[in-house]
N, C-alpha and C positions, 0 to 999 in steps of 0.2 A: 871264735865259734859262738859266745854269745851274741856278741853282734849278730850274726846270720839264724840265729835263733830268733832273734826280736822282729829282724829283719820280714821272717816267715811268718811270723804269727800278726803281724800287726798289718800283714796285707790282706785284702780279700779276694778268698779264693773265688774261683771261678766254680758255678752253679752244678758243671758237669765235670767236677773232676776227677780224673783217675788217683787211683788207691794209692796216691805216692806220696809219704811224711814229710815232714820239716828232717827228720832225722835221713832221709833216705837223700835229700839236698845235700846234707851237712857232709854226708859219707865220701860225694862227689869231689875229689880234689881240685876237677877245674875251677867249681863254686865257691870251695872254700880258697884259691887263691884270685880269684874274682875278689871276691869278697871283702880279703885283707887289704888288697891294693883300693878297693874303690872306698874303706873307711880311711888308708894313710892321704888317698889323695883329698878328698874332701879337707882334711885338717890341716895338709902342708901342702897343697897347690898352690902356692902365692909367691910369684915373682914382681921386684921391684919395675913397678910404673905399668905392672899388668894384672885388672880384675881378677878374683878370686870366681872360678866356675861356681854357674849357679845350676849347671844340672853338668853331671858325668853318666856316658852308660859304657857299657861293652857288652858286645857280641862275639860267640864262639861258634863256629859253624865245625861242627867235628865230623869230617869226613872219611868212609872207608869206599872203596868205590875196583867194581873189578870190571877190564876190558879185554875185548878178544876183536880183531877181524880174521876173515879169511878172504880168497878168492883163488876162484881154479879151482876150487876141492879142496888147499891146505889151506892150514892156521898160517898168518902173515904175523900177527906179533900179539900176545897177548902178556896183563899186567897187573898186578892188584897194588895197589897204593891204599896208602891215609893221608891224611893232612887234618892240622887245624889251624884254622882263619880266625885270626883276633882284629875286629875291628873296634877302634877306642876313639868314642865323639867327645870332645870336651866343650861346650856354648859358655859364652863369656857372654856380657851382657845381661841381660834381659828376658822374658820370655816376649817381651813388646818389640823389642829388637836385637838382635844376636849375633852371636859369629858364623854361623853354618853359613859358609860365603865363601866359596873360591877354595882355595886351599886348606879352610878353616873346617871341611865338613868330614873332619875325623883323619885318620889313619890303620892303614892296614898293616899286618905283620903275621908272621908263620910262630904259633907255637908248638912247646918240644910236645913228640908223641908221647911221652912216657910220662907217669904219675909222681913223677918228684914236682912237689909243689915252689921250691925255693926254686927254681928252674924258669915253672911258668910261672911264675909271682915278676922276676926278675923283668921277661918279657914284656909281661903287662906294664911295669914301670916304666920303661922304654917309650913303648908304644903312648901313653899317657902323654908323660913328659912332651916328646915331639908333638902329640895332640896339642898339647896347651900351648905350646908356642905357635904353631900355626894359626891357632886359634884367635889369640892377641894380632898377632900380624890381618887378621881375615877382619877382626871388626876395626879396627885402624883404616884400612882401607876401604870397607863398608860405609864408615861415619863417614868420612873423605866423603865420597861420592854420595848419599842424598843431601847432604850439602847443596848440588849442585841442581837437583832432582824437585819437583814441586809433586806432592802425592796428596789426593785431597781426601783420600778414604782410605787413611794407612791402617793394614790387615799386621794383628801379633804374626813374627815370624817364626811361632810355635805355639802350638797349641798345649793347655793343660791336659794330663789323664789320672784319672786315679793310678792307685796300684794296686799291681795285681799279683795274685798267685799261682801259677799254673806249674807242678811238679809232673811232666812227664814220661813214661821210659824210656831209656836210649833206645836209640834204631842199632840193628844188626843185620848183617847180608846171612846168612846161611844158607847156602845150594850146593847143589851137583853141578860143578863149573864145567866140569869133562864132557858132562850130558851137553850142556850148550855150546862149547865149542866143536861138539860133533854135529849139532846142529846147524851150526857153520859152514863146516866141513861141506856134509851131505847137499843142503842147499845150493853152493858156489859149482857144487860139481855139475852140474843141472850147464851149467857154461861149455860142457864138452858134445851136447847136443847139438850146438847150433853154434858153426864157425864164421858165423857174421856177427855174433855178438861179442864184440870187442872188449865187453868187460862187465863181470855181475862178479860182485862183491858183499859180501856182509858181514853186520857187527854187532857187539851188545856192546850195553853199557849198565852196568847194572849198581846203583848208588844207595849207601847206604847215610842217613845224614841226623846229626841228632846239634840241635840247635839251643847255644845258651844264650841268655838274656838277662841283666840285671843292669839298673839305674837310682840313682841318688833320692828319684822319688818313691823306694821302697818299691819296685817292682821285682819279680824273679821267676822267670821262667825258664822251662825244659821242654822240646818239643822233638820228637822221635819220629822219622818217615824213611819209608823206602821207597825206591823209585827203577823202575826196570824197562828198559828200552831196547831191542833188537830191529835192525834195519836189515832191507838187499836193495843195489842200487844197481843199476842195469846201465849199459850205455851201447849206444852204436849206429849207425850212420846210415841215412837210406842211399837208394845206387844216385841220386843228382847229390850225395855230401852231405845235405839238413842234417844233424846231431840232433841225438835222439834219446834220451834219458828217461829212466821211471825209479822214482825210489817210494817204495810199501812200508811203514813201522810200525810197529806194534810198542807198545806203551801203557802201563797200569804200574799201580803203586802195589799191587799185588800179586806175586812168582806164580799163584798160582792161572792166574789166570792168561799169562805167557801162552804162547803157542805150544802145543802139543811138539816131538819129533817128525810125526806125519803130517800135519798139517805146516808145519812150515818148508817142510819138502814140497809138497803138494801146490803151495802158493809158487812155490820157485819155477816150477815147473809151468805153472800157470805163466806165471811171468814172463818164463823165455816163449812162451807158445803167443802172449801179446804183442811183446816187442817184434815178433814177424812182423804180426797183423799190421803194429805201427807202422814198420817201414816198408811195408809193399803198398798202406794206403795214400789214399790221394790227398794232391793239396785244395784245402780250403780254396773257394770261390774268389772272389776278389774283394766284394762288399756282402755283407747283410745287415738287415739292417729289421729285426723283430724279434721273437718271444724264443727267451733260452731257459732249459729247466736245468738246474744244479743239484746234481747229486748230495746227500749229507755232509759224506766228505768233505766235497768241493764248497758245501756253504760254509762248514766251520773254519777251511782258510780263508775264504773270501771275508767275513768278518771279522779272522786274525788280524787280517791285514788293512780291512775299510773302516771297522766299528769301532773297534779295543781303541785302539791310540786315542780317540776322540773324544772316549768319557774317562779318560785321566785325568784326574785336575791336579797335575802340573802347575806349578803357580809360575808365570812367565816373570823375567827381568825385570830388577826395581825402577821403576818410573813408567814401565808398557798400562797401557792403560785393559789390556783382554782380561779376561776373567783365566783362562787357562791358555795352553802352548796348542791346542790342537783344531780341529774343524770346526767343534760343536762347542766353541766360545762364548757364541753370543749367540748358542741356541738352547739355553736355561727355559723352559718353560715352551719350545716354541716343539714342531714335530721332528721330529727325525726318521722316523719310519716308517710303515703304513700303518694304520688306527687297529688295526686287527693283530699285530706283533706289540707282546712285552717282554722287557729284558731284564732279566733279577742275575745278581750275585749272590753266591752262598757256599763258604767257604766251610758252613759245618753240615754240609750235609759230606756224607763219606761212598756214599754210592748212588747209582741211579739204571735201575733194569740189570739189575747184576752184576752193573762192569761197577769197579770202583773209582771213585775221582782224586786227580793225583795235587789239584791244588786244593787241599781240603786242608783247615787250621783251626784250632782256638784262640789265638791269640799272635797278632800280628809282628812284624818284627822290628813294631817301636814301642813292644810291650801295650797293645789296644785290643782289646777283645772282641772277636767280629761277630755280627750276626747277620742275617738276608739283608741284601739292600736291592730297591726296586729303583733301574737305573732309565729305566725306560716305562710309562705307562700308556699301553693302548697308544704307542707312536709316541708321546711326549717323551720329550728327555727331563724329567725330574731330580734326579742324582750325577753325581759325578764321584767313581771312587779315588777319597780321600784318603793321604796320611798325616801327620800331623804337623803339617806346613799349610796353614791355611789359604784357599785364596776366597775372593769375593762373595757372599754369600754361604761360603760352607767355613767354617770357621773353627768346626770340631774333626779328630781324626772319626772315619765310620771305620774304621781299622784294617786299612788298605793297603799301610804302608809298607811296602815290602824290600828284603834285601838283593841285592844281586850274588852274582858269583864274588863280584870285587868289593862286596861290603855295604857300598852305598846303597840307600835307602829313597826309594821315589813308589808313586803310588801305581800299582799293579791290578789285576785279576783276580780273583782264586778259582772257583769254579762259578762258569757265568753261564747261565740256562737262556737258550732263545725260547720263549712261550707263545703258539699261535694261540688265537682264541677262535679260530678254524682251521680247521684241519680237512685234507686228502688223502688217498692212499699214492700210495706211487703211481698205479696206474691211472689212476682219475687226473694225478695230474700229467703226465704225456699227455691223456686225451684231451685234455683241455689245451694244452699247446697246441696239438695236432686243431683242436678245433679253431685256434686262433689265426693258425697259420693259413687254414681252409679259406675262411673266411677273407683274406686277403690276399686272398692268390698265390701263394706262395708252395714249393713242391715240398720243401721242408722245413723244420728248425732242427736246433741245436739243442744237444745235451751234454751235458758237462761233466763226466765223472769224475776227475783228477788234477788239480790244481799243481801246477809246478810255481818257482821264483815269479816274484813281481805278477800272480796271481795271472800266472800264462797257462793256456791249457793245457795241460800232459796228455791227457786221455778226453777224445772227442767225437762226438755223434752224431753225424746228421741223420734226423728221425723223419725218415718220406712219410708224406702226406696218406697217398693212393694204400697204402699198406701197412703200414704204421711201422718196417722193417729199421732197423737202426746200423747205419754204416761208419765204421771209424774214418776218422780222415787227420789229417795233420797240419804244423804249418801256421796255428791261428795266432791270432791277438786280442784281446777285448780292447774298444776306444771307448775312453768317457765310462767306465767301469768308476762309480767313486760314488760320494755321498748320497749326491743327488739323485744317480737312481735307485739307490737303499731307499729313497723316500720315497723317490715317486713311481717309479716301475714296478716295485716289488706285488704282487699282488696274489700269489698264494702259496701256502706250506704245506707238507708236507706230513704223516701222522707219524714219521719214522726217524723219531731224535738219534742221535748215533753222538756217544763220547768220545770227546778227542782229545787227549793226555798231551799235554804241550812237553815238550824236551828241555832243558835247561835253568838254572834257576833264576827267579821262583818261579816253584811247577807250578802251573794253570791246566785249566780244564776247559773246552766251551761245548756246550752239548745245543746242537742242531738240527733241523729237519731238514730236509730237500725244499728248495724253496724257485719259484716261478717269478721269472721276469720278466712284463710283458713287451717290452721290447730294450734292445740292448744290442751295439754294434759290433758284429766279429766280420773281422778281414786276417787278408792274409800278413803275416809276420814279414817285414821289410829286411832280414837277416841276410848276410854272404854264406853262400854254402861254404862249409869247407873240405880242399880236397879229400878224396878217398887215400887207404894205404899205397902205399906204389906196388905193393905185391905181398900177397897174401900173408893169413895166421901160419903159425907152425902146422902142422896134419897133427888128426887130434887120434891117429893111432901111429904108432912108432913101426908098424907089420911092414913088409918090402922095405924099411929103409938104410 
């Protein structure tokens, strides 16, 4: 206990922090058996003919988490669990060269839910011990291999941080679970409307997560979130077979801000009344090949999927000579966007127009304390978020580094803002398509509301010319959808950022506008139909049977 009293005081706190003491740490049994195991191991980690660790940390990820589906109208199966996730890094070596290598980058393990500390102490020992041994085995075969390697600008394979303070409160779930699996319920029944709809289903997940953190270099943190998600996923087949899917979610780190009972009947409803429209519309053309406008939505996936991966810095394979694993390698300084889009991270702000953002932090999960970073300026790519595995050029963590579900740690998101420095309204920009289309002849373009898998259109519009009416159609594909026209087709946004709460850990955020491309090729989807049912649903009233 004194130890983790010294431990507390002789770090520095963080500038904003919450009202929570050295004593309110001490009271926590996970931290005080954190604590004991990370002073025995420090003193007696030392196995014959294997370096004594020169940094240990572990992480506690303390999970309560409640789930529900339904479909048809009833509850399918619902569940509350806990868990706690202990992952324990042990680096041998170096900070200039290390074990975090192959097998060497930690170990995971389940500890007990309950407050006996001799319990979780024992765990942690465990998980330790195996740590260190893989550890030795991982720089063994590390040293082996640059041996064989010639590196002419070798980067430390970790970076230094201070340490830090950040005391927390735990996160808690508290709700009316009954309330939302009647909202299940009500929803899924919405599927007795329309007996072509083969299947509408929906779910919550609603997580409650309180994260520990301590390391050799005197760091100690607590970090409290909750996170709430409800989906309906639609499926059904038009009369030539095409399959046909929509799934809607709702997501904030805030209950309250959940759907209403009415409004998420009201959406379902909506829902089955689209999925007609889907399958009685027409297929896509063969080619086009001009200006398509993306809904908010549909930009925040499209840049899930084209942007994010590419200002990871990733540090690639010892001897590769790239600066990171992703597109934007060896475009440090050069553009990536159009001059008129900038792209900032910013993991402390906690809201934006109301909604609140769900990868919002203080303090990263390799103990690095975050603040804005501007990843993109007026088109240039200037940043790449970092954690504290250096590569070329960025050499210190900007405190990026984040953990997964399974423990490991690699550089992530938290909440990433797309910034025009012009802006449209929604309808300025149609007309501006519409005008683009005019001008070349064209009867229409395309609108994008809903992005499905591998950034396939779900929900799609051709927006005619003569009338500016907009008709859904089905069927499509984007070709050549990729970097290159983020750079160079992009040419207008939208005034209308819309927050998108990403699902699983770690939560992210990317808040977007609707954004104009001015050209970009949609054809039709090269897919096999699949056949229809060979005879009918059940009759969806049981009367004359």
């Amino acid at each position: 206990m004194a130890g983790l009293a010294l431990l507390l005081f002789s770090a520095v706190p963080l500038p904003a922090q919450e009202k929570h003491s050295a004593n309110d740490a001490a009271s926590d049994p996970i931290f005080r058996a954190l604590q004991a195991e990370l002073a025995r191991s420090q003193s007696q980690l030392k196995m014959e003919n294997v370096g004594t660790p020169f940094y240990i940390e572990y992480r506690v990820f303390d999970v309560e988490q409640y789930q529900a589906s339904a479909e048809f109208g009833a509850v399918q199966d619902q569940s509350h669990s806990s868990l706690r996730l202990l992952r324990a890094v042990v680096r041998l070596g170096d900070y200039k060269i290390d074990s975090y290598y192959g097998p060497g980058q930690g170990l995971s393990d389940i500890l007990p839910l309950d407050s006996d500390e001799m319990a979780l102490r024992h765990q942690i020992w465990l998980a330790t011990d195996q740590a260190y041994k893989r550890a030795g085995e991982a720089l063994a075969a590390k040293l082996s291999m640059l041996k064989e390697l010639t590196i002419e600008q070798p980067i430390d394979d970790f970076a230094r941080a201070p340490a830090v303070q950040s005391i927390g409160p735990v996160a808690k779930l508290d709700i009316d679970l009954p309330k939302y699996t009647a909202m299940l319920e009500s929803a899924t029944s919405v599927s007795k409307m329309d007996p072509l709809i083969q299947s509408l289903s929906a779910t919550l997940n609603f997580t409650a997560l309180s994260e520990y953190f301590i390391n050799t270099e005197g760091t100690i943190t607590r970090q409290g979130s909750t996170h709430y998600l409800m989906t309906m996923a639609a499926t059904e087949q038009a009369s030539d077979g095409m399959r046909l899917d929509r799934a809607p979610q709702y997501s904030s780190s805030r209950i309250e801000e959940m759907p209403t009972s009415e409004k998420f009947h009201a959406d379902a409803v909506k829902l089955a009344e689209e999925m007609k429209k889907l399958r009685e519309a027409p297929i896509v053309d063969e080619e086009y090949l001009g200006p398509v406008l993306f809904s908010s939505d549909a930009s925040n996936d499209m840049l899930i999927g084209l942007f994010v991966p590419n200002v990871l810095g990733r540090r690639p394979a010892p001897g590769r000579p790239a600066r990171t694993t992703g597109a934007f390698a060896s475009s440090y300084k050069a553009r990536v966007l159009p001059d008129f889009l900038s792209v900032v991270d910013d993991p402390t702000q906690e809201k934006v127009a109301g909604s609140s953002l769900g990868g919002s932090y203080k303090v990263d999960d390799e103990g690095v304390p975050v603040a804005p970073v501007t990843v993109v300026d007026k088109g240039i790519l200037v940043n790449f978020l970092i954690g504290r595995q250096p590569i070329r050029d960025f050499l210190k963590s900007n405190g990026h580094g984040r953990a997964s579900g399974s423990g490991t740690t690699l550089p992530a998101p938290g909440n990433l803002f797309i910034r025009p420095a012009r802006t449209s309204s929604r309808e300025a920009l149609k007309k501006q398509m519409i005008d683009l289309c005019r001008d070349r002849g064209f009867k229409y373009g395309y609108f994008v509301d809903t992005l499905g898998p591998g950034l396939t259109p779900r929900v799609l519009y051709r927006v005619w010319v003569d009338d500016g009416h907009e008709e859904m159609v089905r069927g499509a594909i984007f070709n050549e959808l990729d970097t290159r026209a983020l750079r160079s087709d992009l040419i207008a946004a939208g005034n209308d950022p819309v927050v998108s709460n990403r699902s699983g850990v770690p939560f992210t955020s990317i808040v977007s506008p609707s954004l104009l491309f001015d050209e970009l090729e949609v054809k039709r989807a090269d897919n096999t139909n699949e056949k229809l049912p060979y005879y009918p649903a059940p009759a969806l009233s049981t009367e004359g049977n």
